[in-house]
N, C-alpha and C positions, 0 to 999 in steps of 0.2 A: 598760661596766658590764654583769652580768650581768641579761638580762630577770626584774624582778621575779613574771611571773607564773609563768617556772617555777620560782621558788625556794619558793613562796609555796603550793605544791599541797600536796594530798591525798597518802598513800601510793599510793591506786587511783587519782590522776589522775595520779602519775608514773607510774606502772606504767603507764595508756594512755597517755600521754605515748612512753615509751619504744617502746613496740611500734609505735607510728605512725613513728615516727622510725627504727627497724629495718626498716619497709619501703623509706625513702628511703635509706638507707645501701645496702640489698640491690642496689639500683640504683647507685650512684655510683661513678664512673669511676676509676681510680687516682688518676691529676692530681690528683680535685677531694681524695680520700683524703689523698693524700701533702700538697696544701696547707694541708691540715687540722692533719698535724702539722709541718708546719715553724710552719706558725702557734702552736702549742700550745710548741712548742719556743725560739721566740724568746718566747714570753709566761711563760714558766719564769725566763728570765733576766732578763729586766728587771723581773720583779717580785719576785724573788730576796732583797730586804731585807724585803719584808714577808712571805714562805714566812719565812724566818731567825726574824723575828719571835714571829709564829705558832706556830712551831716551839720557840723559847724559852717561850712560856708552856705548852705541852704537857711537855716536859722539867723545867721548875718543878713542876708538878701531879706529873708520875710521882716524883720524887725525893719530895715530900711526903709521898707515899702508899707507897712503901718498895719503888717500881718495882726489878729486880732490874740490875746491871749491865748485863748483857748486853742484857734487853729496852732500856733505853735507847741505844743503843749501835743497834741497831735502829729505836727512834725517832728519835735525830737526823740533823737537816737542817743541815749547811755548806754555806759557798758552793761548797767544791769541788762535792760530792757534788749539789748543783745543777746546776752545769756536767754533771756525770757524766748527770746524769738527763737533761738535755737532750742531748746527744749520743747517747745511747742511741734516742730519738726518732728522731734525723737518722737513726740508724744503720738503724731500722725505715724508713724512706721509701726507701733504698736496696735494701731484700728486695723478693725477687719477691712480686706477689699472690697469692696462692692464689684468691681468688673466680676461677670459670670455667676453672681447669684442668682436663681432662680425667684422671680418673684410669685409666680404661679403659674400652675401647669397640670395636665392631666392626660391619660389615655385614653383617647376616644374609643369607642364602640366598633370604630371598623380600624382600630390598631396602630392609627398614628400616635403619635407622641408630641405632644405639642407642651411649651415650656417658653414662660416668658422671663426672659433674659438681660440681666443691668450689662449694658454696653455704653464705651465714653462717646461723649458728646461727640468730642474729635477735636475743635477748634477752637477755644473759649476766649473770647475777648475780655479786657478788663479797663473799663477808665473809671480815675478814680484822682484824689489830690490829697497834697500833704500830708500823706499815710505808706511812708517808705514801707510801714513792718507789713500794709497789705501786698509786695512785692514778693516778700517771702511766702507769707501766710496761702496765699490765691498761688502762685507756684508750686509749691509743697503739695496743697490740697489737689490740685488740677494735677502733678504728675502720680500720685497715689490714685488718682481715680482716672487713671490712663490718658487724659489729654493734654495735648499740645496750652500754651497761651501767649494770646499777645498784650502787651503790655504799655498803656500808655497812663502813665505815673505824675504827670501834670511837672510844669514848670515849678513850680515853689520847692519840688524835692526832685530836682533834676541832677543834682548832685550825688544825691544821696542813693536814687535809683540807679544809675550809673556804675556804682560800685556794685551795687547790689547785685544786679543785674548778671555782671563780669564773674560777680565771685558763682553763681549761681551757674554760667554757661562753663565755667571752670570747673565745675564740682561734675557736671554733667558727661564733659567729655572725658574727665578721670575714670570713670566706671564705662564707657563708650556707649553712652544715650548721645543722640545726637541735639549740641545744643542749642541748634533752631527749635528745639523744643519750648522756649522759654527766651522769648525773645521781646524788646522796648520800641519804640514806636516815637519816644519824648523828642528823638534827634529833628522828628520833622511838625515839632509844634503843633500846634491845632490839628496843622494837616495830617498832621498821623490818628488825633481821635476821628475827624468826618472820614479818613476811610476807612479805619475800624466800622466807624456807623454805617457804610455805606458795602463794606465786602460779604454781601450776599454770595452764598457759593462759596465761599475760605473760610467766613466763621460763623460755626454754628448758633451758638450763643453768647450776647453781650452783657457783661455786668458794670451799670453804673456804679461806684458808690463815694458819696462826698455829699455835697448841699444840697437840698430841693431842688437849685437853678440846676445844677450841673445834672441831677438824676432826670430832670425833665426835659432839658435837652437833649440827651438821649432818646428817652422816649421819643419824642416828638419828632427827632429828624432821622432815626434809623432803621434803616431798612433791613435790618439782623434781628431775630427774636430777643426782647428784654427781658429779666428780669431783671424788677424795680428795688432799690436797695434803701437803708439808710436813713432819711429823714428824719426826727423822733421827736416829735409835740409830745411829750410823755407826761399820763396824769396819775395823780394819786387822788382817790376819795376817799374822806374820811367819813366814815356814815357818823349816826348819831350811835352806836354804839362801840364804835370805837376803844379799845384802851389806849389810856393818856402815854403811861409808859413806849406802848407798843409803836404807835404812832408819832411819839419823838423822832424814836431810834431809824424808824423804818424812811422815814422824808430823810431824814436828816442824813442817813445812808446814801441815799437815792438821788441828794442833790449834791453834796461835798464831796462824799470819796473819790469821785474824779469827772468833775462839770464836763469835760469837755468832748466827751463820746456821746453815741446819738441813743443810749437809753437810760439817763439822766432825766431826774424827773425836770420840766420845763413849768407842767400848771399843775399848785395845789385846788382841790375844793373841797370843802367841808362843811358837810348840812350842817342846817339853822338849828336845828335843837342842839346840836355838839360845837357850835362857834365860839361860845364862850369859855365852855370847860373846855378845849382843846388850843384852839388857838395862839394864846400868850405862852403858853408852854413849847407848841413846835414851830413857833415861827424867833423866840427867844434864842431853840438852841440854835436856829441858821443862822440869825444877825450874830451869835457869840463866834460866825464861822466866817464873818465876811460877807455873807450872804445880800443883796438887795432883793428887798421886797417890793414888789409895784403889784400893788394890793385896790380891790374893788372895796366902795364905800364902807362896808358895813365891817370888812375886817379890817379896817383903817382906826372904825370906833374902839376897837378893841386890841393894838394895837397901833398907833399912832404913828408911831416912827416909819412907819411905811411908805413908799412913795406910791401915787395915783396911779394905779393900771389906766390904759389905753384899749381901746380895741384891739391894738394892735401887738397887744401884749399876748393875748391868748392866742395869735395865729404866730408865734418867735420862737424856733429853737435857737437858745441863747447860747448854749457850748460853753457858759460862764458862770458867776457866781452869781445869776440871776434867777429869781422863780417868780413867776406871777402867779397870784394868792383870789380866789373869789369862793364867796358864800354859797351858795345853792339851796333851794326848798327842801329836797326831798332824792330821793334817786334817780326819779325819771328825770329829772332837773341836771344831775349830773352826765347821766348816760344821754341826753341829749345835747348839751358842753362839749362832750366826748367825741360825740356824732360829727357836730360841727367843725370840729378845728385838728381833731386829732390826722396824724397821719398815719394810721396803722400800724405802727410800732409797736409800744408796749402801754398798760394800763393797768391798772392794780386799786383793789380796794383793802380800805382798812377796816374790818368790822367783827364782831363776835355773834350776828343776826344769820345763820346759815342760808334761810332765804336771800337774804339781802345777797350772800355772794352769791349763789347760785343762779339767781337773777343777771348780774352782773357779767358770768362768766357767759352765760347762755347770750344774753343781750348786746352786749361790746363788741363790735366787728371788728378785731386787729389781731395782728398776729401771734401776739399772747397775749394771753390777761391772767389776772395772778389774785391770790387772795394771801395777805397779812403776809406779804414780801415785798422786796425793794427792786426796782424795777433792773436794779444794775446787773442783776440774774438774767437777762437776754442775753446770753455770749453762746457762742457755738463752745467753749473751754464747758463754758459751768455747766453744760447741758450736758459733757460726756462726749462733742462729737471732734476734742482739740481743735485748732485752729480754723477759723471761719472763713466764708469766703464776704459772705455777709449775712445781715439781717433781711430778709427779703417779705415787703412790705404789699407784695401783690397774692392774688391767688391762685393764680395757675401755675402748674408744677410744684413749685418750691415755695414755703411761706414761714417765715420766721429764720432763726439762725438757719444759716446754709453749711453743711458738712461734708463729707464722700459722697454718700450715695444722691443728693442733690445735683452731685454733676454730674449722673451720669443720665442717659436713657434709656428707653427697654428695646430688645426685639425679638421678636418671636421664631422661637429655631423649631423648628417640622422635622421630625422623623419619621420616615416611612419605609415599610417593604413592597413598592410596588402596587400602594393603592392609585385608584384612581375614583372621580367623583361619577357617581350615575345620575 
């Protein structure tokens, strides 16, 4: 069971809770790290019927309340998806540390040693909503990369984190990490996210990740350094040389195999010379998927069964079986579509013109861009770094999936025999 005095604090005695506990993590050895989460990873599984549980009365609540497909779809917890969570854990005890790598370093002239050094954050914040498995995921990653976190998991999966949470402080104190190390914040509602935003001095770094509103609220009211997560107006262009085959497979990947994560494609475009030989083919296999098309004029002609895009179709990440469909001149045509609406997530072209991607890759401001792939390739797993903490859609420090050594910092450790400066 978990220790009732830490469930039982203050927001300010978690918060010193936490910082004291990020001193002891800043110290702890891999072994005792990686114990941590196999611990954490076998206490996933065998408590798996009551997450399941849990998880069912969160999903009961969102249905009630007119939760949208896709966010639930994002909430639920299977046993698979259990299993997945946990393995993804193991998958983290197998990366390298980042704490105490040397990033760069040299021997000066007059015989110091100077070595710039991955050290943890210390403190990481995390708000985030109906995404129980980012509880484990941003846990895991934060105590491999030596930091404390605090945790506020959004009402819709207050359930579900709850258990989470327990089984996690339980796995911790079994190996003797202390498990204010990993601690939730849900119990005092909102007011547990504004002082998250608001604990300058207890936490180092805040990660939103959930809707635009929710990632911009952050921003805008918190006094803790951001990184920005998540959002994904995600585009595909099709150039004019495109292959037909290629470009089925790859949309059609990019929007089905699972709508409702934030690197799913949201807006096709596809130059005017290729509208016609392209279009009825990969907008066919979406509709044979479910898919709603809200399409701009000219791929309506060509293509009918489509409904009218909106303006407001191109500024929507939909989370659903939804894409919005527009024709384009040329590329500068696309990449300034791109320009306007995207939110730096991910973008991807479709084309056999090397310039043309090269162009593209050079020109497209976002955090990755991709040539003749499916944008569902943005995960911290598919890139090699296991479980994410997010997609991180700004440019300073961290930019695209976020992995270990993302959370950590550098500092610079001096060795000397008694120099001094003249």
């Amino acid at each position: 069971m978990v220790d009732s005095a830490v469930t039982a604090l203050s927001i300010d005695d978690k918060l010193r809770a936490a910082r004291a506990a990020s001193r002891t993590l800043a110290t702890a050895t891999t072994v005792q790290k990686n114990a941590a989460l196999e611990a954490i990873a076998a206490g996933v599984v065998a408590n798996a019927d009551r997450i399941v549980e849990a998880n069912a009365l969160d999903l009961k609540r969102g249905q009630e309340n007119g939760m949208t497909v896709g966010l639930q779809d994002r909430l639920r917890l299977t046993a698979e998806r259990i299993d997945q969570l946990s393995a993804a854990v193991l998958e983290i005890v197998e990366l390298a540390d980042p704490v105490g790598t040397v990033v760069r370093g040299s021997v000066l002239p007059n015989g110091l040693s100077v070595a710039q050094t991955r050290v943890p954050f210390g403190v990481i914040g995390a708000i985030y909503e109906a995404r129980p498995n980012v509880t484990i995921d941003i846990a895991a990653l934060a105590l491999k990369s030596g930091n404390a976190v605090m945790l506020r998991g959004g009402s819709a999966a207050e359930d579900s984190n709850r258990v989470l949470v327990g089984v996690i402080q339980s796995a911790l104190s079994s190996v003797n990490i202390d498990p204010a190390s990993v601690q939730t914040v849900d119990e005092f509602g909102r007011d547990g996210a504004k002082a998250l935003m608001q604990a300058r001095g207890f936490v180092d770094v805040l990660i939103p990740r959930g809707s635009a509103q929710l990632i911009q609220t952050v921003v805008n009211e918190s006094t803790v350094p951001v990184i920005e997560t998540g959002a994904g107006i995600v585009h595909i262009f099709l150039d004019e040389s495109a292959d037909e085959a290629t470009a089925v497979e790859i949309v059609h990947n990019a929007k089905v195999q699972r709508p409702s994560v934030c690197n799913a494609l949201e807006t096709l475009l596809v130059h005017e010379s290729a509208a016609e030989r392209l279009i009825p083919a990969v907008l066919a296999r979406l509709a044979d998927s479910g898919v709603t098309i809200h399409a701009d004029a000219r791929t309506r002609e060509l293509f009918p069964s489509a409904e009218a895009a909106t303006d407001e179709s191109w500024a929507t990440e939909n989370l659903s079986l939804d894409v919005a469909v527009r024709v384009v001149a040329d590329l500068d045509a696309a990449i300034q579509h791109i320009d306007t609406y995207s939110t730096k997530h991910t973008e991807s072209i479709i084309t056999n013109n090397l310039a043309n991607a090269d162009r593209f890759l050079a020109e497209v401001d976002s955090a990755v861009v991709m040539v003749n792939a499916s944008t569902r390739f943005t995960d911290g797993a598919e890139f090699g770094f296991g479980a994410e903490v997010g997609i991180s859609t700004q440019k300073l420090h961290a930019r695209g999936p976020m992995g270990l050594p993302e959370l950590t910092s550098t500092k610079w450790v001096v060795r000397g025999s008694g120099q001094v400066r003249g």
